[in-house]
N, C-alpha and C positions, 0 to 999 in steps of 0.2 A: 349320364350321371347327374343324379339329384343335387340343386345346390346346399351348403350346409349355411343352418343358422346360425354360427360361430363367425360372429365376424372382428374384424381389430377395434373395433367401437366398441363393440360390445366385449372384448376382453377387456379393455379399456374402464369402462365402465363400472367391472367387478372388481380389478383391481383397486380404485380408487373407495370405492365403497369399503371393500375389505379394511383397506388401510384407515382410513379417515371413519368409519364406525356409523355411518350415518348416511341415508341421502343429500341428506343437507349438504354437508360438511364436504363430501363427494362432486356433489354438484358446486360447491363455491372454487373448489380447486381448479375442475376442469371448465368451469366458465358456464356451466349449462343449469337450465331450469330443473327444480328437483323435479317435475310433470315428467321431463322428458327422458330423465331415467328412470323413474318409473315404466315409463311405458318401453325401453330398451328391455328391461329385465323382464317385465311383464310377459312382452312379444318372446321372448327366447324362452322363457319360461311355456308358454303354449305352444312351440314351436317343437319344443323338444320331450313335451309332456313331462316336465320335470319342475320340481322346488327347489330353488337356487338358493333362498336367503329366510331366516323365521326370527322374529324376533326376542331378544335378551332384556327385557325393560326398554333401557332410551337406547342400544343398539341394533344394528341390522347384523346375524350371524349369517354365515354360512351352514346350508347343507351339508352333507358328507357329498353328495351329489353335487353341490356347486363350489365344494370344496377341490373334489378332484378336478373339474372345468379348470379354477383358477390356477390351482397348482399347475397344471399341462398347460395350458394359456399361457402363463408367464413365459415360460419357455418360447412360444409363440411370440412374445412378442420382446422377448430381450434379440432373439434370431431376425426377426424385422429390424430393428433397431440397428444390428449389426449391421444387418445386408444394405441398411441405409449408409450408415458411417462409411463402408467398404467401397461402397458407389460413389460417394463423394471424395474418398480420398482419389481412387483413381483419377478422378477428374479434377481435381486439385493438386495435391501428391501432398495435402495437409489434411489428416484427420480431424473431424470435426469438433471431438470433444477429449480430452483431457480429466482422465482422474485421477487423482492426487491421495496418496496416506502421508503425513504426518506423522511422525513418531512423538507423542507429546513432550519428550524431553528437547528437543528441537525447538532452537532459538527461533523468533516467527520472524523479527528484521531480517536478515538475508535470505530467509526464504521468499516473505513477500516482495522484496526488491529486484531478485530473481523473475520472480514470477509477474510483475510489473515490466520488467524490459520485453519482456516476451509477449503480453499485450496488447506492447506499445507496437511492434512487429505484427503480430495475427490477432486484430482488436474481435474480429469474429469469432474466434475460439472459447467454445464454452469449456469453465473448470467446473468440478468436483472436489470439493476436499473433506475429508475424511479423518478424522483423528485417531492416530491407532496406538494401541501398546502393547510393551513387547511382542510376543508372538502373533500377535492380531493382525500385525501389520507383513507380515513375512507370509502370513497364510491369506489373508487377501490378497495378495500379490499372485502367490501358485493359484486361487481359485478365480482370478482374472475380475474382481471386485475392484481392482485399480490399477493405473498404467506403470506408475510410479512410486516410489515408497522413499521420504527422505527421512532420513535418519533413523533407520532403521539397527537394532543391534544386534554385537556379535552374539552368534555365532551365524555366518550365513548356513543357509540351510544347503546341502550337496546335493546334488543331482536334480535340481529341480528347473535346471535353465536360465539360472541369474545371472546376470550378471550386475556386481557389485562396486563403488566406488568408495575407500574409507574418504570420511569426514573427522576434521577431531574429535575427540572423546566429549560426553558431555559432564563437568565436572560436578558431583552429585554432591551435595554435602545433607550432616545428621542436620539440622534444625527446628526448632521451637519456637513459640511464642514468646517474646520477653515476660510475658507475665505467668506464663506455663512455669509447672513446680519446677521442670529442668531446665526451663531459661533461668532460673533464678539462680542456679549452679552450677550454669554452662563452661564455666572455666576450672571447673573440678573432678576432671576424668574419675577415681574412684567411688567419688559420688552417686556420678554418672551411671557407671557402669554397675554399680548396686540398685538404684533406683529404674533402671530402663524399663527390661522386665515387667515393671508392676504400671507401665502407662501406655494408652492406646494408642495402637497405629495407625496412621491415614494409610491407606490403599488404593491405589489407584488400580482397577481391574483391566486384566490384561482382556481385549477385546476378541483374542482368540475364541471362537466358536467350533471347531470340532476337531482340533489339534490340542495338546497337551498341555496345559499352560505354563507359561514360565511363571518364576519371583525372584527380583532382587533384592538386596539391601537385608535390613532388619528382620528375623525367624521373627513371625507372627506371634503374639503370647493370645491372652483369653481376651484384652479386649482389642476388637479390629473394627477401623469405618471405611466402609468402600466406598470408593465417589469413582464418577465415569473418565473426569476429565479432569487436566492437570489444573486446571483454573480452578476447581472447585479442590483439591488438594491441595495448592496453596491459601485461599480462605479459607476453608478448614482450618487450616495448621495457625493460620492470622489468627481465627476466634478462639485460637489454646483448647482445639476438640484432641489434637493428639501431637504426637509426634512424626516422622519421616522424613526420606532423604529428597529433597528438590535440587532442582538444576539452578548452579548458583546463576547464571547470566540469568534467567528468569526472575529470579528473587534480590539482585541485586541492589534494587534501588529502597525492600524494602530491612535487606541487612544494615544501608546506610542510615537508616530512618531510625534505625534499630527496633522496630516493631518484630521481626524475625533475630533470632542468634543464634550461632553455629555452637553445637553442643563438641565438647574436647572430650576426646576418648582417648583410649590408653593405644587402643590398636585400631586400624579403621577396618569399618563397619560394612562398606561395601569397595567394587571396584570398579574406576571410570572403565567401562567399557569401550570399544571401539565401535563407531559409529558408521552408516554407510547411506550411500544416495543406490538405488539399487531397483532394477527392470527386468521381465523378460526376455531374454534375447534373440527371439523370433520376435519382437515387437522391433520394426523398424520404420515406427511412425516420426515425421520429421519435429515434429512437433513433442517429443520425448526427446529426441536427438537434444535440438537445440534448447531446451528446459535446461538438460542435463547438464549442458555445457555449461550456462548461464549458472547454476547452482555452483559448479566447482570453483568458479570464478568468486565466488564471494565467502566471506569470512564468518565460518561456524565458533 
């Protein structure tokens, strides 16, 4: 059997290029001379009598042909990856790496303080973390994109093999800008509740990718702004671009300052949901274990 020109380098190689858009930019990441992927790609390119990459202006594209490599490749080399973790946990009985979702309404002190004792315990332990919302975070979890999911919301999803811990609610309140036209009448429910309607909403995009999205709080009117991440929906909401519901322990310090105020409504707007720390339950890495533990231990 003839050997194959596919090698982990060289999936390696297309990966990085794919991602990063560039030889350059490819090679700075993986430490290597741009000559010398060149000539990776080159070689496999003559090797395989195929065109892997053509270029877009100042990008490197992919082929349909070195499109399908990487697409199968990947595969290739998340399965290495794995079979690496799997061998080291045997032989340790600690899996190597920890990946982490976030649910952005999720207070970060007791999570990072959690996640600091544990550390301070397995200082070799590499994390990942992930910012996830609503549904994003639930569907990275079934599609094994991460180990762990905190603060993830109800509803948990059935039949999918979680196992679930609630956390307290995260308490959401309406809020504006003090100098936004409804922080100026923020103590005037009728007002309120006439004027809403007619001002834009900050959004936070739920990061779900091939499950159904969820939405809470506020029915969307015509004008909406999406932002990825709960940091940039709080400045948002600071520069009076709209309105929306934040997590008050987040914004606490800047309701004190009174830069933010809580808008008074006649009836509320949305509902603190229940919140949960939550794994697959054939994941019985000890290193999720004891996370787990640590997270319950501390105050959401």
């Amino acid at each position: 059997m003839s050997l194959t020109p596919i090698t982990l380098d060289a999936l390696q190689v297309l990966d990085a290029i794919d991602r990063r858009g560039s030889f350059a930019r490819a090679a700075e990441e993986l430490g290597k001379a741009t000559s010398a992927l060149s000539y990776t790609v080159q070689k496999l390119e003559e090797q395989m009598a195929v065109t892997l990459f053509q270029r877009q202006g100042r990008r490197s594209v992919l082929t349909p042909s070195g499109r399908l490599l990487l697409d199968e490749g990947r595969k290739i080399l998340r399965a290495t990856a794995y079979l690496a973790d799997q061998v080291q946990e045997l032989a340790t009985g600690w899996e190597p790496r920890l990946r982490l979702g976030l649910e952005s309404t999720t207070v970060r002190e007791p999570f990072f303080q959690a996640l600091g004792a544990l550390l301070a315990e397995q200082p070799s332990l590499e994390i990942d973390i992930r910012e996830c919302v609503l549904g994003g975070g639930w569907e990275a979890l079934e599609m094994d994109s991460i180990d762990l999911l905190v603060g993830a919301p109800a509803p948990v999803p059935l039949q999918k093999g979680f196992r679930a811990l609630p956390i307290p609610p995260a308490d959401m309140l309406l809020v504006a800008a003090a100098h936004h036209p409804l922080g100026l009448i923020a103590r005037n429910p009728q007002a309120i509740a006439a004027q809403l309607p007619d001002y834009r909403r900050i959004v936070t995009h739920d990061t779900t990718r091939h499950n159904v999205m969820r939405s809470e709080g506020l029915t969307l009117g015509k004008q909406v702004l999406y932002v990825q991440t709960m940091e940039q929906k709080i400045q948002a909401q600071l520069a009076g671009l709209g309105v929306g519901h934040l997590p008050q322990k987040l914004i606490q310090s800047h309701l004190d300052s009174g830069a933010l105020v809580k808008l008074t409504t006649e009836e509320p707007t949305t509902e603190d949901q229940e919140r949960y720390i939550a794994w697959k339950i054939s994941n019985k890495g000890k290193a999720l274990k004891r996370l787990s533990q640590l997270l319950m231990n501390e105050s959401f």
